[in-house]
C-alpha positions in Angstrom: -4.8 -14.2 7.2 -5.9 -11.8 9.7 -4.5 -8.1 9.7 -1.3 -8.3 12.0 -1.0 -12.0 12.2 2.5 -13.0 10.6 5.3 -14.5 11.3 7.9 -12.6 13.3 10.5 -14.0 10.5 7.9 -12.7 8.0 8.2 -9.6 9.3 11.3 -9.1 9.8 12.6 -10.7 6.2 9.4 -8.4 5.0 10.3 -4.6 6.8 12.2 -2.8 3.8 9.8 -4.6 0.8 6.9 -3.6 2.7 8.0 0.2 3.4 8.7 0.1 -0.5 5.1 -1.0 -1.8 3.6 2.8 -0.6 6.5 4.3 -2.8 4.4 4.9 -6.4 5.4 2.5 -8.4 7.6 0.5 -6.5 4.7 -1.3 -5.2 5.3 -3.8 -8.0 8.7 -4.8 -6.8 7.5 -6.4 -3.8 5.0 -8.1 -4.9 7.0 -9.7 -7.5 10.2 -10.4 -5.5 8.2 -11.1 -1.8 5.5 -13.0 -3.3 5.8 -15.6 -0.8 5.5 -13.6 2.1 2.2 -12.9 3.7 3.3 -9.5 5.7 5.2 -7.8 2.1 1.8 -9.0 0.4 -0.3 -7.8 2.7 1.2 -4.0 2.6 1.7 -4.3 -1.1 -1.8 -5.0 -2.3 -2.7 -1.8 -0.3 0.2 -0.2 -2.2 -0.9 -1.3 -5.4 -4.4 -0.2 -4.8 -2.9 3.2 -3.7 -0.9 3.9 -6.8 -3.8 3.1 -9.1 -5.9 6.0 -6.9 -3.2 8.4 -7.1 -2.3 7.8 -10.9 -6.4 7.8 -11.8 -6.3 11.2 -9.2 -3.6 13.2 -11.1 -4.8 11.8 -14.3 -8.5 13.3 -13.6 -6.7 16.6 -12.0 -5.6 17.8 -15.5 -9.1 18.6 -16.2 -10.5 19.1 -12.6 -7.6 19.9 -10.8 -9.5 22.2 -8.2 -11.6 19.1 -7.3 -9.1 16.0 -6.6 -6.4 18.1 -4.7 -7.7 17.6 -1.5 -8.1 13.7 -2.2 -4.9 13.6 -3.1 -3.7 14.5 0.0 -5.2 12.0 1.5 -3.8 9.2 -0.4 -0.2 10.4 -0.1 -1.1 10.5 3.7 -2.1 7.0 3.7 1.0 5.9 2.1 2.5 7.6 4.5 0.8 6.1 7.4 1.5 2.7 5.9 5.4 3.6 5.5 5.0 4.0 9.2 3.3 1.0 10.1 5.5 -1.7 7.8 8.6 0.0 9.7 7.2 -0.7 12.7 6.6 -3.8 11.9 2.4 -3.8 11.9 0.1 -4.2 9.6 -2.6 -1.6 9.3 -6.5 -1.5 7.1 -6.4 1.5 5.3 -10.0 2.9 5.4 -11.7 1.9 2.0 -8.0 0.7 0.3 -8.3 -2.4 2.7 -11.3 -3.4 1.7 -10.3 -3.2 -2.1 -6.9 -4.7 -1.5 -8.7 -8.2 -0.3 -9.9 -8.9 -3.8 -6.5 -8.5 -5.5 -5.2 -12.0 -6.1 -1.6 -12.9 -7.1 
């Protein structure tokens, strides 16, 4: 389904699952108990993929911790930035995360 074409009953049945799939490892929770909705799935899988990066990220950091702050930031500030777009109701690609997200099948 193309990015921001769902449902309005999606969406709104989706909101709070979707918000909680950029919180760590909440991510699982919607995509276990929204399954069956194509917005919740959408922002999960990018979840999903986020929490692996940021789990791989602090696990590398305890030997390199100089080197992976930086990226760090930047994939808290994606979650952010999807928190904000599941509460408003969009969908959004996350540069790179998107991309891998697509191939993640459940």
């Amino acid at each position: 389904m193309p990015p921001g074409n769902f449902s309005k009953a999606d969406v709104l049945d989706g909101k709070m699952y979707a918000v909680l799939a950029y919180l760590s490892i909440f991510c699982i929770v919607p995509l276990i108990v929204k399954k069956n909705n194509a917005f919740v799935l959408d922002h999960g899988r990018q979840g999903l993929v986020l929490f692996v990066a940021e789990v791989a990220t602090l696990v590398i950091s305890i030997v390199f911790s100089w080197a992976l702050r930086p990226f760090l930031f930047v994939l808290f500030g994606f979650s952010f930035w999807g928190m904000v777009m599941a509460i408003r109701g969009q969908s959004v690609e996350l540069p790179v995360i998107a991309r891998i997200a697509e191939k993640i099948t459940i």
